[in-house]
N, C-alpha and C positions, 0 to 999 in steps of 0.2 A: 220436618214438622214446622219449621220456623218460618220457612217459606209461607207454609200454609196461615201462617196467620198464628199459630199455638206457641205459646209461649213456653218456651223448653228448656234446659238446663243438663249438661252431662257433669257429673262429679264423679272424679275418677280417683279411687280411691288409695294410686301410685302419689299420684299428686299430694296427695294428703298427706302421704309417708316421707316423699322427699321435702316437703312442706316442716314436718313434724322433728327429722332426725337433722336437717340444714346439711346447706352443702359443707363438702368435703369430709360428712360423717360417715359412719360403714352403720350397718343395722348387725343386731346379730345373726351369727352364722345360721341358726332353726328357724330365723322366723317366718318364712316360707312353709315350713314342715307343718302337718298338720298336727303332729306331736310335739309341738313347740314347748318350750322349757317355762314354767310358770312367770317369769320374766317379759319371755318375749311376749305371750302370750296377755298380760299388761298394756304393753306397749301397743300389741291389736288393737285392743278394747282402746285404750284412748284414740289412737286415729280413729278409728270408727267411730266411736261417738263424735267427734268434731265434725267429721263428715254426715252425719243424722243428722246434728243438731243443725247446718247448714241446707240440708235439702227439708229440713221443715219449715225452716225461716223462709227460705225459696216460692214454700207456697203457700203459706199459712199469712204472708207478711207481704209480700211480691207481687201478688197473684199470680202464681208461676203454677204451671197447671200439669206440665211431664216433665217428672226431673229421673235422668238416666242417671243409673248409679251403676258407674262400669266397674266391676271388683271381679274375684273370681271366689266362686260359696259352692266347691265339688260335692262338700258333702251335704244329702237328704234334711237329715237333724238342724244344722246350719240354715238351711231354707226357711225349714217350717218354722223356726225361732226370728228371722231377717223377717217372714213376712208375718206373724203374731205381733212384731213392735213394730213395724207402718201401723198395722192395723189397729193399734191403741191412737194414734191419731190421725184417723178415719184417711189412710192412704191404700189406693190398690194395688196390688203390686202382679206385676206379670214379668216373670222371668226368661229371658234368652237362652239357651243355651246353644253355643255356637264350637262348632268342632271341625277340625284337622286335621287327617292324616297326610297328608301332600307336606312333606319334605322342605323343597322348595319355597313353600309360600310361605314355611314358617321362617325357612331363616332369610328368606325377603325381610320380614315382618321386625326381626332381632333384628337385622344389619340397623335397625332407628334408634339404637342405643345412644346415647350422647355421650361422647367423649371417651370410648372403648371402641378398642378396635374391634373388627371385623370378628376375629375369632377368638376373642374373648369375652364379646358379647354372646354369641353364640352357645359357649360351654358353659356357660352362667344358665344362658335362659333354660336350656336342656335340663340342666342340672334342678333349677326349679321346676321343672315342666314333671321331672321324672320323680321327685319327692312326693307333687302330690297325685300321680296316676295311678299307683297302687290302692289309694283311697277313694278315689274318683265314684260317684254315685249316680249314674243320669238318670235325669228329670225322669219322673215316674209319677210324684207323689198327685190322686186324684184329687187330692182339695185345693191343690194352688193352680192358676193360672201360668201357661208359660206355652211355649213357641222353641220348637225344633231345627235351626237349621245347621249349615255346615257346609266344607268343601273337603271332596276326595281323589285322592287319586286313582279311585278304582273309577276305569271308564264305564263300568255296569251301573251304574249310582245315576239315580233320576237328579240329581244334582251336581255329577258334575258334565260340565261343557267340554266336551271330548272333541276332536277331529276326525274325520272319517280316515280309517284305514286304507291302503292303498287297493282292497277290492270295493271296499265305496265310493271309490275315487274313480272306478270302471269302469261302477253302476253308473255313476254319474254321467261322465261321456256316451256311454252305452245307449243311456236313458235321454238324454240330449240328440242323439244323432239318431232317433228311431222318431223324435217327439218333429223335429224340424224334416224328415222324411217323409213323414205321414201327412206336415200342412204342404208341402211341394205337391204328394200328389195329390189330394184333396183340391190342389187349384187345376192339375193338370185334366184331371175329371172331369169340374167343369168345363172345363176348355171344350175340351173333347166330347161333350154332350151338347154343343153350340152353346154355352156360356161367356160372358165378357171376359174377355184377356184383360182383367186387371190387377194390380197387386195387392197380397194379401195384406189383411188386417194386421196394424202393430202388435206385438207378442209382448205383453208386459208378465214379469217374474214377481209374485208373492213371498218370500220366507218366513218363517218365526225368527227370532233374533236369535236361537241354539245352533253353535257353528255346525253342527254338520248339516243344518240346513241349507245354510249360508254356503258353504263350501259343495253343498249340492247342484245349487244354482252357479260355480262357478265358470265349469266351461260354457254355458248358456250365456254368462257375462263376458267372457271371453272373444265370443261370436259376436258379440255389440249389443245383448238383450238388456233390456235397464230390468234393474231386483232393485226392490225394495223393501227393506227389514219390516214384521210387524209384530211386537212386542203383544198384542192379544192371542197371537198363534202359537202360546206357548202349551206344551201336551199338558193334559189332565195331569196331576196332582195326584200318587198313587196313595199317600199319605205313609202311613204304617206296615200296609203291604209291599213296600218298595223290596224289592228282592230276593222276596218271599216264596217260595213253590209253591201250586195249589195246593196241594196235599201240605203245607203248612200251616196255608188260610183257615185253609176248612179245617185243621186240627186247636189251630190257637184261636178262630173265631169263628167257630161254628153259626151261631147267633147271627152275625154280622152276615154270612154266606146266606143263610134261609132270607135275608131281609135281602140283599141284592134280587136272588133268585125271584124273590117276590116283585121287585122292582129296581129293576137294572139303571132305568134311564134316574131317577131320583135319590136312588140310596148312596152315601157316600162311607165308605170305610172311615174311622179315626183318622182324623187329622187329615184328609184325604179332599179330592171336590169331586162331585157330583157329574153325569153329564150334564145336567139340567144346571149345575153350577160353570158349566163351561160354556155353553149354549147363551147364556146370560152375557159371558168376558168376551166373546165371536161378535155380540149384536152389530155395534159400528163397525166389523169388518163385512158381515150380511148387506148392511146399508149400503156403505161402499161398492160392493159388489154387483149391487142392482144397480148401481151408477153407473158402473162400468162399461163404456162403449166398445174399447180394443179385447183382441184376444189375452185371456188372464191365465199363467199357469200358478196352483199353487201348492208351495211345497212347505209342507208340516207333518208334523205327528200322525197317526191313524187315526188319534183319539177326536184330534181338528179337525179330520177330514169327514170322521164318521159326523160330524155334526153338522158341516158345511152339505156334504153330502145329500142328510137326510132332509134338510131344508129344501136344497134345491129339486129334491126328488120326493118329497113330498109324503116322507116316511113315518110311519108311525112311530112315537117315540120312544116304545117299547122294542122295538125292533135298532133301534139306533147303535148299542152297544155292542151290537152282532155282527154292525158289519165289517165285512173282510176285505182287504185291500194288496192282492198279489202283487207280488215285488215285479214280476216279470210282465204288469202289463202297465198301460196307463188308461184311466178310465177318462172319458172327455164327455161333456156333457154339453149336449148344443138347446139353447133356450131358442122356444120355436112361438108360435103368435096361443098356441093353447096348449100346450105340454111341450114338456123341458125331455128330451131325447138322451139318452144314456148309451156310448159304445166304451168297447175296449180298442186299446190301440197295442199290439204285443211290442215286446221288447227283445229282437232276438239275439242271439249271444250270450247271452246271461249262463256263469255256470252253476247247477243247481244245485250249490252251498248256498246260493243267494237267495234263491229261494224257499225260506225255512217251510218246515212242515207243519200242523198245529198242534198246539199242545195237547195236555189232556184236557179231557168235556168237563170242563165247568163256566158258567158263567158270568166269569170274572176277569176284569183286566190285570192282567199279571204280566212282568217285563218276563222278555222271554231270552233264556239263555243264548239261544242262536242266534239273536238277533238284540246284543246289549243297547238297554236306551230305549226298546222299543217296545209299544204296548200290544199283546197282538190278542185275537180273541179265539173261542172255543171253535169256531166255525173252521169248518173247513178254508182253505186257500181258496175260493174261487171267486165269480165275480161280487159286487158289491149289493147283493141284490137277497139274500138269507137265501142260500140255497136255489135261486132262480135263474136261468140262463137268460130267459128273454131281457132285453134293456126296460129298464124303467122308464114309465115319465108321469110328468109332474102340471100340475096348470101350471104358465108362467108367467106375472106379473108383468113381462117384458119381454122384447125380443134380443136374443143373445145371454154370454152365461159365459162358465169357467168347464176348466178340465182334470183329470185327478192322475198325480205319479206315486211312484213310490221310490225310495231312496235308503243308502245307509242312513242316513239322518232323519227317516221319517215316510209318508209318503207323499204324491201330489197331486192334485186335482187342477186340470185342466177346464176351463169354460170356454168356451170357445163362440162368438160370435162370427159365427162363417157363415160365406154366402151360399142360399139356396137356390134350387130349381124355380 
């Protein structure tokens, strides 16, 4: 935020304590617990107040405008009390709640102890960590403001950044050596229809920055193709739905199911984005893409592609959320001087675990068990078109375009500016 020009301030409420007890003191043994001994529980209250009465001066006196107040307040009651006193002087408050179960990153996080070894900072922070978990309340309460995030180590979790397994790793090559196949003979064609013997157009790589896009595109980098990360290609935002079955949707938010159904491309679940809030975060990579003279592959989510897709195919945006992107083909879309041309290019070898089946008919994006990480839709598997075999096309602002895969990590769209008859 400070970058941006906002004047910020984090007050961290350890600080206070170590501030408050001096060094070489010990605190007492409860005052972590949330059942703290009327003593310790003193002692709270003063650091905190020192720490209040500081992030008010900050912006009352300062003119300090976001002052982060990093503490940890598990329990509900706790909250609603924390943000009733900002509120007595006109402060807003919006709450983080940030969560862990990855192992690892916590006792990364403990090895920052000062002055404790290694695994005595660890049995320490455990030992706090495990005090207050059985009291632990997540954020629920609908009158305060506050933000969801986290990391896990379940590779199923729209959150976390997993590696592709080693049959994604297959796809991958699989899906590389079918994609540089198909532009050999697409030249040899021409050739062979008396077209010019010259070399094909540069093949440039798109990813979202979620590694198993990235590690999608690797044998493709491999072979000498230049990738390039694009942090706007990142998949829709399932919000509240994340790992939820239909038949849970539709049981926990019946309401929320009738309103998609009404309008797929606009409605957004809790906490969730829109396709029309995706379509929006894509614009500078649309721009981009109409710039683009070389051949472009690009590999993202379904959720990206369905919106890359429909642009370039000139789809209704009702229809946008529908569509299907089979693992086992690549879709390539060739921009022509007045319609944008849509083919499949198959992938063969694929073994058919890899290509999942679809779920049950509803219409909604729900991660799909056979395929962790990935959003898939009610539609049948086939091509990208609701139901229609013939290729699509589109008017095209321009001559030349991209192409569409599909991967453990997501699918791809290819554009392809090839030479014509």
């Amino acid at each position: 935020m400070s970058r941006l020009g906002v004047k910020t301030r984090i007050f961290h409420l350890g600080d206070y304590r170590r501030e408050n007890v001096g060094p070489g003191q010990s605190i007492p043994e409860d005052y972590f617990f949330v059942n703290a001994s009327p003593s310790s529980v003193l002692l709270r209250q003063k650091i905190l107040k020192k720490c209040r009465d500081d992030i008010y001066h900050f912006l009352n006196h300062e003119n300090g405008q976001i002052a982060i107040y990093d503490a940890v307040n598990p329990i509900a009651a706790g909250r609603r009390s924390l943000a009733k006193e900002f509120a007595k002087h006109d402060v807003e408050t919006v709450f983080i709640e940030s969560a862990c179960n990855d192992e690892r990153i916590i006792e990364e996080n403990v090895r920052s102890y000062l002055g404790w070894s290694q695994e005595d900072a660890v049995k320490h922070y455990l030992a706090r960590m495990s005090a207050k978990i059985p009291h632990f309340e997540t954020m629920e309460e609908p009158e305060l403001n506050y933000i969801k995030a986290g990391t896990s180590s379940n590779e199923d979790s729209y959150k976390t950044d997993a590696s592709l397994s080693e049959q994604g790793l297959d796809y991958a090559r699989l899906m590389g050596q079918a994609l540089l196949h198909h532009r050999q003979g697409e030249r040899q064609a021409l050739i062979d229809r008396g077209g010019p013997d010259v070399p094909l157009k540069p093949l440039k790589i798109w990813t979202s920055t979620r590694r198993r896009t990235v590690e999608t595109s690797q044998w493709l980098f491999d072979q000498g193709y230049s990738v390039r990360q694009r942090s706007q290609m990142s998949q829709l935002n399932p919000g509240v739905c994340e790992k939820m079955t239909e038949r849970q949707i539709r049981i926990e938010y019946p309401d929320e199911v009738a309103k998609h159904e009404a309008d797929p491309y606009h409605h957004r679940y809790p906490r969730a984005e829109s396709y029309h809030d995706l379509a929006v975060r894509l614009e500078p990579i649309i721009l981009e893409l109409e710039r683009e003279q070389d051949d472009l592959l690009i590999i993202a989510h379904d959720s990206v592609l369905r919106v890359l897709y429909g642009y370039l195919m000139a789809c209704n945006a009702t229809d946008i959320p529908r569509l299907a992107f089979p693992r086992n083909e690549i879709i390539e879309i060739i921009p022509a001087s007045y319609n944008n041309e849509a083919t499949r290019i198959p992938i063969p070898g694929l073994p058919e675990a890899i290509v999942p089946s679809s779920p049950e008919d509803i219409r909604i994006p729900v991660v799909s068990s056979e395929a962790p990480g990935r959003i898939v839709t009610p539609m049948k598997l086939g091509p990208p078109a609701i139901g229609v075999d013939a290729p699509h096309k589109k008017a095209s602002p321009q001559n030349g375009g991209p192409t569409t895969v599909e991967s453990g990590g997501g699918s791809a769209l290819l554009v392809e500016r090839a030479l014509r008859d």
